[in-house]
Every structure is written in structure tokens, then in C-alpha cells.
N, C-alpha and C positions, 0 to 999 in steps of 0.2 A: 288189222286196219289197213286202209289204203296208202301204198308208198306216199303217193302226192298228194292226199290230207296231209299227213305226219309234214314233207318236206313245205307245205304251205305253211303248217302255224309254224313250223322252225324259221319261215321267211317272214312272218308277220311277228314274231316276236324279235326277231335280230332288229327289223326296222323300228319296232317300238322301243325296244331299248339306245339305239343309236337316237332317235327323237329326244328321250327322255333325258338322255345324259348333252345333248348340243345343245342345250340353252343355254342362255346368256347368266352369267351370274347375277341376282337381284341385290342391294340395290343397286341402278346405274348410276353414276355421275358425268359430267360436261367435265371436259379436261379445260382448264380454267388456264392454262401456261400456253393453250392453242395462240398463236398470231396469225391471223385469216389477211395482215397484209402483203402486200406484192409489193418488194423492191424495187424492183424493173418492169411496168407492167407492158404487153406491147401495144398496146392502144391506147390514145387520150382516152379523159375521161367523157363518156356519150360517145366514143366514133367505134367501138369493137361491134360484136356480133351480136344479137339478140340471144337470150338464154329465157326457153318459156319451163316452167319447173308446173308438172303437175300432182298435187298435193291430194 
């Protein structure tokens, strides 16, 4: 067989395997202990930046 057959599927299966084993563990959960407030924030409330988040 050809070297660079052989070295292609040794490269396609190293990336398949690295794929298969980086997923995330199922099920997820929301960390529920999270505090999403700001102590000191440096803006009043309404005068900071715009933040546009596309979803």
C-alpha cells in the first residue's frame, strides 16, 4: 500500500478518536451556587456600553 494512504487513515482516525473522547460529559447541569451580581459595577445602571449577543 501507499505510505500516504496508510499515514492519512492514521490521521483520520487519531482526529476521530480525539473527537470522540472531547465531549462534554451528559447529563449537563446550571451551577445553581453561580452569583451573576457585580459588587462594584463601573457604570450606573443604563449609562455603560451596549452589549448586542447574537443567538
Amino acid at each position: 500500500m501507499n505510505i500516504n494512504f496508510l499515514l492519512s487513515i492514521l490521521v483520520l482516525l487519531s482526529m476521530s478518536a480525539v473527537v470522540c473522547f472531547s465531549q462534554p460529559q451528559f447529563p449537563m447541569s446550571n451551577d445553581e451556587s453561580f452569583d451573576s451580581n457585580i459588587p462594584t459595577p463601573s457604570y450606573k445602571a443604563g449609562n455603560g456600553p451596549r452589549i448586542l449577543i447574537d443567538g
